[in-house]
C-alpha positions in Angstrom: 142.6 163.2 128.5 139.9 165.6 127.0 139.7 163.1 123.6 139.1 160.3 125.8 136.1 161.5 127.4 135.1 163.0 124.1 135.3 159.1 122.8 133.7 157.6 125.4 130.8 160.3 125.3 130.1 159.4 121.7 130.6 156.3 122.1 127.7 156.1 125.1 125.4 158.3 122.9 125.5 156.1 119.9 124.6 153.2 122.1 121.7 155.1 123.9 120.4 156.4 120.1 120.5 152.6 118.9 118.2 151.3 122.2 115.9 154.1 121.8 115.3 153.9 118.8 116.7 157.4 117.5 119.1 155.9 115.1 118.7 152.5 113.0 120.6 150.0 115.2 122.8 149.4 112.4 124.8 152.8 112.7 124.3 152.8 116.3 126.6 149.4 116.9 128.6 150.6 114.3 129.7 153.9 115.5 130.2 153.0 119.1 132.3 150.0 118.1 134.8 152.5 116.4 134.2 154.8 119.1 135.5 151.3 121.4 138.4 150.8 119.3 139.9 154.5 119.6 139.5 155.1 122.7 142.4 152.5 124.0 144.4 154.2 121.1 144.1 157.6 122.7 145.5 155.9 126.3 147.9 155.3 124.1 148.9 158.3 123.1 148.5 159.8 126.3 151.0 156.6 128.0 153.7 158.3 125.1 153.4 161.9 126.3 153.5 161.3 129.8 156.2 159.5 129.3 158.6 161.9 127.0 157.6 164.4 129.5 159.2 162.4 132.1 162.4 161.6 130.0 162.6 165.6 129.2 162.7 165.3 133.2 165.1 162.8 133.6 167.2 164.7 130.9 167.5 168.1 132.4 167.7 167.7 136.3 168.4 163.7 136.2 166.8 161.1 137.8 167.6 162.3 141.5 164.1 163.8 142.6 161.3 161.1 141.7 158.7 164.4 142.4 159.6 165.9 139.5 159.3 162.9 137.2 155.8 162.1 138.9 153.9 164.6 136.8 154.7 162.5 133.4 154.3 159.3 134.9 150.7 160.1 136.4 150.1 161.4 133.1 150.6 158.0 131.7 148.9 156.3 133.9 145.6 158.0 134.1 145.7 158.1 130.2 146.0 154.6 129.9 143.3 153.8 132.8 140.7 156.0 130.6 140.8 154.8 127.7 140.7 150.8 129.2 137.8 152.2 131.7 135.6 153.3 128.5 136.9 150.9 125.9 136.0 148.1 127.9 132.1 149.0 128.3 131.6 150.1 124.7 132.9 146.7 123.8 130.8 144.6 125.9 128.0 146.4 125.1 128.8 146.4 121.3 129.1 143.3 121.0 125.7 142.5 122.8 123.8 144.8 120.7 125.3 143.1 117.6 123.9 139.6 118.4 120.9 141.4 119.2 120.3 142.6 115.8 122.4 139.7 113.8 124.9 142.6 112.5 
């Protein structure tokens, strides 16, 4: 979940630099719309691990005890509501900073 926040962090900061002016608005909207796209990709990834974790569950004790298959499965979850909770803000926000500047 680390590389999610890490995305979303950037992704924020590029989009503060291009309304304060730090960075040419260009770059800024540029960045945090790559920054937008990887972050669901990372949910992703974290949606897979959580659940081969669970399957390495399932395989060695069986599905019988749903607690031990919870660990992978909240894994997935969370994964997946990160990256959609700071995808969908960089996007929105991208996209209104482009037809600000005409990129």
């Amino acid at each position: 979940m680390i590389p999610i926040v890490l995305v979303g962090a950037f992704g924020f900061y590029y989009l503060y630099c291009g309304f304060s002016g730090t960075i040419p608005a260009h770059k800024a909207v540029h960045m945090a719309g790559i920054m937008a796209k990887v972050a669901p990709l990372f949910g992703l990834l974290g949606t897979v691990t959580g659940m081969v974790r669970t399957f390495k569950v399932i395989t060695t004790y069986g599905n019988q005890n749903p607690v031990l298959m919870a660990d992978g499965i909240s894994e997935a979850l969370i994964t997946t509501q990160s990256g959609l909770i700071i995808a969908f803000p960089l996007l929105l926000i991208n996209q209104k900073l482009a037809e600000k500047y005409e990129l």
